[in-house]
C-alpha positions in Angstrom: 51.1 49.2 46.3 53.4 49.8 43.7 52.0 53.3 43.0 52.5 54.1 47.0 56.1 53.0 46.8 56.6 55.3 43.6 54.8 58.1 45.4 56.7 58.0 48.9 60.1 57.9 46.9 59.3 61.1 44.8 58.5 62.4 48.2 61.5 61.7 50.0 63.6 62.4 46.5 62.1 65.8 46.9 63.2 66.2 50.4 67.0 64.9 49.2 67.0 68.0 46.9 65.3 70.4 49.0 68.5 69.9 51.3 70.9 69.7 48.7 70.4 72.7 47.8 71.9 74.1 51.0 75.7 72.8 50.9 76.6 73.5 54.5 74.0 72.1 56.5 75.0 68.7 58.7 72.5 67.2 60.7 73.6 64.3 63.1 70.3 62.9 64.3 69.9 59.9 67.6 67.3 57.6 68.6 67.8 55.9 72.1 67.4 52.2 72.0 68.6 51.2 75.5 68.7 52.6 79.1 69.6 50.9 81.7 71.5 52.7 85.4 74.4 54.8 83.7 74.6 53.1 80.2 72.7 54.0 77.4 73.0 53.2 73.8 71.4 55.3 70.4 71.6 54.9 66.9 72.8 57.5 65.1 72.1 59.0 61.9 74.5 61.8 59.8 73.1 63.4 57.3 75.9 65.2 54.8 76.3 66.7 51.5 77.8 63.5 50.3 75.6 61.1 52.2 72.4 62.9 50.7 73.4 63.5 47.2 74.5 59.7 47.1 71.0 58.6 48.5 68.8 61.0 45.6 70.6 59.1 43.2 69.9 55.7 44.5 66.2 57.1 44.7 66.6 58.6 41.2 67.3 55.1 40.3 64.5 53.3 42.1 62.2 55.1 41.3 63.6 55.1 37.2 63.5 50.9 38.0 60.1 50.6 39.6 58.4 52.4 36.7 60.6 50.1 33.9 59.2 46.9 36.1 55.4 47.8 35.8 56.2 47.0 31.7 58.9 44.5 32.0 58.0 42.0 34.7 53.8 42.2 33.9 51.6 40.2 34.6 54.5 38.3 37.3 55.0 41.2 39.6 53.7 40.8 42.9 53.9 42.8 46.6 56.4 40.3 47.6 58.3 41.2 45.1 57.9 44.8 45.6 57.9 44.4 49.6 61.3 43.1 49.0 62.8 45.3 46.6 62.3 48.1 49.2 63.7 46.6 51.9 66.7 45.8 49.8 66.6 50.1 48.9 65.9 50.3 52.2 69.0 48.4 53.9 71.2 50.9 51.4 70.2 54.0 53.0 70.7 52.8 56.3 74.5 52.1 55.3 74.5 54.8 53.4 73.4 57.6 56.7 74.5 55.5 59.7 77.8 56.2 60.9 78.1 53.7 63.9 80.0 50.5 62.7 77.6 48.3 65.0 74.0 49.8 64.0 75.6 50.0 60.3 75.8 46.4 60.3 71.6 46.0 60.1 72.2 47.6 56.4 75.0 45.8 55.5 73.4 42.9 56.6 70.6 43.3 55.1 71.3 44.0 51.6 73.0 40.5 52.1 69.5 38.9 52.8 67.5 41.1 50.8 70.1 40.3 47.6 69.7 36.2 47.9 66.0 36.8 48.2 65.9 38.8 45.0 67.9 36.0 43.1 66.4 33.4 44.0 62.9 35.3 42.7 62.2 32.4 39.9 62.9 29.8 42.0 64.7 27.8 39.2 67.7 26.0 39.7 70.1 28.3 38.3 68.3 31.2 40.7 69.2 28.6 43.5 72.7 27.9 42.8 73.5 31.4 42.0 71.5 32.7 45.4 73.5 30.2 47.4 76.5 31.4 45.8 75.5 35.2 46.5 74.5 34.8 50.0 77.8 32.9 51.0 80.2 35.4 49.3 78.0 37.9 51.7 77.9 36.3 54.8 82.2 35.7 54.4 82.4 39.8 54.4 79.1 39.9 57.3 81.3 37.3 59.7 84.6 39.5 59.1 83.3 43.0 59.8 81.7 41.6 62.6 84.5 40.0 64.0 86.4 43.6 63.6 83.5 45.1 65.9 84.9 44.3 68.7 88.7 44.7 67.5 87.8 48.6 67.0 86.6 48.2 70.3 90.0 47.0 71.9 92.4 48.9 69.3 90.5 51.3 67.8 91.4 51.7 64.0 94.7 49.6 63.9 95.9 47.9 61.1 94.4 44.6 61.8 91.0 46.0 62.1 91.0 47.9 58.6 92.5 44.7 56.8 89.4 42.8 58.1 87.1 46.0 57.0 88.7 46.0 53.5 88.4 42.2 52.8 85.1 42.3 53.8 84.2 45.0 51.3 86.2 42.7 48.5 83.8 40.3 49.1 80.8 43.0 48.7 82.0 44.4 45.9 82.9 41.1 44.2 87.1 41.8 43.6 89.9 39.4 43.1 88.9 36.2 44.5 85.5 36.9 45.5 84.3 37.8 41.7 82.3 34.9 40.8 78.9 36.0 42.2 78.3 39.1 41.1 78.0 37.4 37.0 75.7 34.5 38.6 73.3 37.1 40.9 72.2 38.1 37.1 69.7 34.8 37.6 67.9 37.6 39.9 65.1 39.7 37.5 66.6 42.4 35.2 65.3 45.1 37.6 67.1 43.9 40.6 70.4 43.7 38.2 69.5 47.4 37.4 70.0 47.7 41.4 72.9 45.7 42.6 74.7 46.8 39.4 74.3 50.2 40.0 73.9 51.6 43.1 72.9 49.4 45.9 74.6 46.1 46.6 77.8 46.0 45.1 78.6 49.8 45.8 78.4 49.0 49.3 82.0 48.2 50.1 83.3 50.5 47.8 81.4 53.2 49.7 82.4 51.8 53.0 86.2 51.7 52.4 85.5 55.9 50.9 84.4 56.4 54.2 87.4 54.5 56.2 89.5 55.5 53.2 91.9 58.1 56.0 92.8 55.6 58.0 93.7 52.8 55.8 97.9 52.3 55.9 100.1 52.6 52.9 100.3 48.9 52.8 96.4 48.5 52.7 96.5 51.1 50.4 98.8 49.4 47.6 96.9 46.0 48.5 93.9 47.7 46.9 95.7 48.8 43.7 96.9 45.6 43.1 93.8 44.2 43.7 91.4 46.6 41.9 94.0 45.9 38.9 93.6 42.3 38.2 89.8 43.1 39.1 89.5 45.0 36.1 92.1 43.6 33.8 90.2 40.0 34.5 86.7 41.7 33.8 88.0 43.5 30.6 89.4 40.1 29.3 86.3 38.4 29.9 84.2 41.0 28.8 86.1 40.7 25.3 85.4 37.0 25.1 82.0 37.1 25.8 78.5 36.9 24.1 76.1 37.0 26.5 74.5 40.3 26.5 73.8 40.5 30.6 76.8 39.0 31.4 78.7 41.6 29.3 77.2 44.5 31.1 77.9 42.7 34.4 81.4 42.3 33.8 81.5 46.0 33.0 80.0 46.8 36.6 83.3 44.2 37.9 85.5 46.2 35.5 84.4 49.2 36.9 84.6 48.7 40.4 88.4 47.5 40.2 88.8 51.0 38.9 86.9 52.5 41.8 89.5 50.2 43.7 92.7 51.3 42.3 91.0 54.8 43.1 91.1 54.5 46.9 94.1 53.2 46.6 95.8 55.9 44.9 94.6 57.8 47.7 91.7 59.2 45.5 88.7 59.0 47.6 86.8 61.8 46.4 87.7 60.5 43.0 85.9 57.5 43.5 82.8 58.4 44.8 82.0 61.1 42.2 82.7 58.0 40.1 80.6 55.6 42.1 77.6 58.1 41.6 77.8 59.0 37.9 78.6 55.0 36.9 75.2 54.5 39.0 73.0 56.7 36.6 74.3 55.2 33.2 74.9 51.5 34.2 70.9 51.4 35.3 70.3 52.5 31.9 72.3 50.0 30.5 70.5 46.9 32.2 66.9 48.4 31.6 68.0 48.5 27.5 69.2 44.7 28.1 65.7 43.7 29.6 64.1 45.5 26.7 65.9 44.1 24.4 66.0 40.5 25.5 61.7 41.0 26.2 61.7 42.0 22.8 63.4 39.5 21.5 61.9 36.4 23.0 64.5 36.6 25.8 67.3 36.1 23.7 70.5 37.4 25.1 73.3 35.8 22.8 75.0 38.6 20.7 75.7 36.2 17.9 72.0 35.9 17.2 71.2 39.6 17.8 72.0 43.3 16.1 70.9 45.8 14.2 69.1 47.2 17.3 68.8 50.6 15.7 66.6 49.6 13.3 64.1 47.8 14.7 64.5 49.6 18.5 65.7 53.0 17.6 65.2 54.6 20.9 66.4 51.6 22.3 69.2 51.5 20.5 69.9 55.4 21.1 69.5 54.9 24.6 71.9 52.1 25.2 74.8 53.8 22.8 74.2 56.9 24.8 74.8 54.6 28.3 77.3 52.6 26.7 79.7 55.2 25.5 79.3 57.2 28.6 80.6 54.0 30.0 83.3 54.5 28.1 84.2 57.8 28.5 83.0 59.5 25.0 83.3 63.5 25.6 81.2 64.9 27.5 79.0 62.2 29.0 79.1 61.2 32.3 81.4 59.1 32.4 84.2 61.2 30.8 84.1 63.8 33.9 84.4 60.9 35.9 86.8 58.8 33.8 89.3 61.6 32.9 89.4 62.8 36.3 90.8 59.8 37.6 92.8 59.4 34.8 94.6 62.8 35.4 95.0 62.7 39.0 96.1 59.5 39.2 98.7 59.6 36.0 99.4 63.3 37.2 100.5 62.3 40.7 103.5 60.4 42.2 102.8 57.2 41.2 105.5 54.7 39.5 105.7 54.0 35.8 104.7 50.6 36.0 101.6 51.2 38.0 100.8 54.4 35.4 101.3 51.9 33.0 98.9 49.3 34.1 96.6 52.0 35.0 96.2 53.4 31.7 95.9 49.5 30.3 93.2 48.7 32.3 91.5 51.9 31.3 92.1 50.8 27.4 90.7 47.7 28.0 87.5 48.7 29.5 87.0 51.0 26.3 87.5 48.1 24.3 84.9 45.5 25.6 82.4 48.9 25.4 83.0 49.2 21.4 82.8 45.5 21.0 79.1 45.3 22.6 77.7 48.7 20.6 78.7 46.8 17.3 77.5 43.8 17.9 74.2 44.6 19.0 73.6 47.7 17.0 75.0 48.0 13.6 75.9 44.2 12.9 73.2 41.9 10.8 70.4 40.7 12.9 70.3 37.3 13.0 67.2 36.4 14.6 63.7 35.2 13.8 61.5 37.8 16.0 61.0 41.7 14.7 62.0 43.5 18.2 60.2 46.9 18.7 60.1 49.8 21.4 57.9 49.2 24.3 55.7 51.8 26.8 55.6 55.3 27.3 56.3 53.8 30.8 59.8 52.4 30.2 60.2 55.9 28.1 60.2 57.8 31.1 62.6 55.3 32.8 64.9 56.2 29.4 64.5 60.0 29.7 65.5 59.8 33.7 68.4 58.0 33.1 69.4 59.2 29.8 69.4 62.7 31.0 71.8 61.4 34.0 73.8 59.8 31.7 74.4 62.8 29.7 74.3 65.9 32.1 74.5 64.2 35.4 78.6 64.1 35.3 78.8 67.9 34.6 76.2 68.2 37.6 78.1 66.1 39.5 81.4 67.3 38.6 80.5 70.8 40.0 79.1 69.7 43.0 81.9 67.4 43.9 84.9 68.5 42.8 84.8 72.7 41.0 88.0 73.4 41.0 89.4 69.8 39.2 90.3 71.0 35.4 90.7 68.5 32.3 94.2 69.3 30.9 95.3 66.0 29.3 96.8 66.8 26.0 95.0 66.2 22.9 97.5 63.7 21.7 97.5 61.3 24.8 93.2 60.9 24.2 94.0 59.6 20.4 96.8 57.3 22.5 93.4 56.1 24.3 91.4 55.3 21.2 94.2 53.5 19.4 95.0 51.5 22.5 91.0 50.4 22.0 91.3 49.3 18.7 94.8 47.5 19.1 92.5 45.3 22.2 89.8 44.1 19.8 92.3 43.2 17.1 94.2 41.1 19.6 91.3 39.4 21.0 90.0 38.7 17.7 92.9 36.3 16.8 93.5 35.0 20.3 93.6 31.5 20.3 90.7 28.9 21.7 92.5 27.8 25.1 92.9 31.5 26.0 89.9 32.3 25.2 88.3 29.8 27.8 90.8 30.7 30.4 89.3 34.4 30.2 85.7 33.4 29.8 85.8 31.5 32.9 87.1 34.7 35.1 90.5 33.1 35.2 89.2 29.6 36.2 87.4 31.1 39.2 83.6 30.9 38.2 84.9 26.9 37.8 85.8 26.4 41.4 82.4 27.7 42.3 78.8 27.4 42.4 78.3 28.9 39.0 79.4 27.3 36.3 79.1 27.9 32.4 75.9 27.1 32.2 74.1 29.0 35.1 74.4 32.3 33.3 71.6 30.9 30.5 68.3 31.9 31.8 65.3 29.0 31.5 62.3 30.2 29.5 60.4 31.3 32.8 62.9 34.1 33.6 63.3 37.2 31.9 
């Protein structure tokens, strides 16, 4: 089965890029469902530039997953597993290509069912709590953009109806207060964390709100900068004060997706998804080094008992560095096309000081929990008892996929997107960036105990939930 799967998703992968390659071409294809007298109803599909480039790289990624799973999760993987892992793939690409609000909600619905599924794989108690936790977080944003179904209907896109559309794709994409799940869904396998992480669950409401991003008011529009702030000032903080390797990466992907936030609401759209896409390829990387290394290592994930990576997993380590500082921004990985370019059209536009200011912190910070992680998992003293080492050729293939996205895929995706979009931030304002970095892990260093709790905790929220501080520690049946 598993072979099939890999073989019908290099198939349509193939199709993705055989239309890509002809930019003006928009096909709007309709299925009727219903007839009855005079009414009839169809479902829709539009298939774009956008919508198709977005989908190869979810495929790019699925099928760079599926081949890491046949190494990491052996002899436990099943069909069900795989079964469900499609659907879940499945449910993204109809969100992704249907553009009827009311036929859209069978994706969005479904990555909700699909996601709790996948969490809940081990059936442990931690899976449990953090499913539960999942699926109600994703059935709060289900019941509001239904209930703005039939708003649209009476007032078409008013005001009312796109504040119910952007709250519900808070609670998809886990922002300010609806945070807490997206750290506990990392009870699911690391291959599903590869997924949600990246390109599937979580970017679901960020790429719903790119597609109603014209007719969202200026008031909805300064709610999401405020909101996509303290999303990724609260991520960074934590991030900082934290030493659980997963966690770390998934506080990154929080991080990240208040940036994608403040992006809309800058009135950035295009900005954002070119960002969406090129974080997809290297934060997949990221989670399939974690699984390696925590397989390796006996499924130990705390960073005060790992490092030195790049001796005993060299391409391991190479691999993650390469993912990590792309995440960062380093020159000229993916992530710095993506990065600087929001970085310049947002500081470069009409935007107040304060909010340039905030921007540019939040940016700082996330560069900050990124150099923290690379030293402590590759070039400080390894601590452990177990000599790590580099698995398949398998999981290789899964590194030279992603790596190359990670590397090349933001110049590729910068000239599709976006070809006439220049870097011109001075020299001197970049070496602003990388003291700014420093200045955040010698603060965090020294901060005191208390504070340190308050921003390990989310800001108290992951205590007012379902997940608590132990539910992130994985039982020795999970991996």
């Amino acid at each position: 089965m598993l072979s099939t799967i890999i073989a019908m998703s290099l198939i349509l992968w193939s199709i993705s890029a055989l239309y890509l390659m002809n930019f003006t071409v928009t096909t709007t294809m309709a299925w009727p469902l219903l007839k009855w007298n005079t009414m009839s109803t169809e479902m829709m599909a539009l298939f774009d530039f956008s919508s198709v480039l977005f989908f190869a790289v979810v495929l790019t990624i699925y099928i760079s997953v599926l081949c890491f799973t046949t190494t990491y999760m052996h002899p436990d993987i099943s069909n069900l597993f795989l079964l469900i892992l499609t659907l879940f793939v499945f449910s993204m690409a109809l969100l992704i290509f249907i553009p009827s609000l009311l036929f859209l909600m069978m994706g969005w619905d479904g990555l909700g069912m699909t996601s709790y599924l996948l969490v809940i794989y081990y059936n442990t108690d931690t899976a449990l709590a953090s499913g539960m936790l999942t699926a109600l977080t994703n059935r709060l944003g289900d019941g509001l953009l239904v209930a703005a179904i039939p708003l649209y209907l009476y007032s078409g896109a008013s005001t009312s109806f796109m504040a119910l559309c952007l709250i519900a794709a808070m609670t998809k994409s886990a922002q300010m207060p609806f945070s807490a799940w997206l750290p506990a869904a990392m009870a699911a396998p690391t291959p599903v964390s590869a997924l949600v992480h990246s390109s599937t669950l979580v970017t679901a409401g960020v790429y719903l709100l790119v597609r109603f991003s014209p007719a969202l008011s200026q008031y909805l529009l300064h709610t999401l900068i405020g909101v996509g702030f303290l999303t990724c000032f609260m991520a960074s903080m934590a991030a900082l004060c934290e030493y659980d390797l997963k966690k770390i990466v998934a506080l990154s992907t929080l991080s990240q997706l208040g940036l994608m936030m403040f992006c809309i609401g800058s009135s950035n759209p295009s900005m954002c998804f070119f960002h969406l896409m090129s974080h997809a390829l290297f934060k997949a990387l990221l989670f399939i080094c974690c699984g390696m290394i925590i397989h390796s290592t006996s499924h130990t994930q705390d960073l005060r008992f790992l490092g030195s990576i790049t001796v005993s997993m060299p391409m391991t380590a190479a691999v993650f560095n390469i993912a990590n500082f792309s995440l960062c921004g380093v020159p000229f990985t993916a992530g710095f096309y993506s990065k600087d370019s929001i970085i310049e059209s947002t500081l470069n536009g009409n935007m107040p000081i304060f909010v340039s200011l905030c921007f540019y912190l939040m940016v700082c910070a996330t560069c900050a929990y990124t150099a923290r992680l690379s030293w402590l998992l590759s070039w400080a003293p390894y601590k452990g008892t177990v000599s790590p080492t580099d698995e398949s050729y398998i999981v290789l293939s899964s590194y030279a996929t992603l790596g190359s996205g990670a590397v090349m895929g933001g110049a590729g995706l910068f000239w599709a997107t976006s070809p006439t979009l220049s870097i011109t931030f001075p020299p001197m304002m970049k070496m602003f960036t990388l003291t700014m970095m420093i200045m955040w892990v010698i603060y965090y260093m020294s901060l005191p105990m208390y504070f340190t709790f308050f921003n390990s905790t989310m800001w108290f929220m992951s205590l007012f939930s379902l997940f608590n501080s132990d539910t992130h520690h994985m039982s020795k049946k999970e991996k």
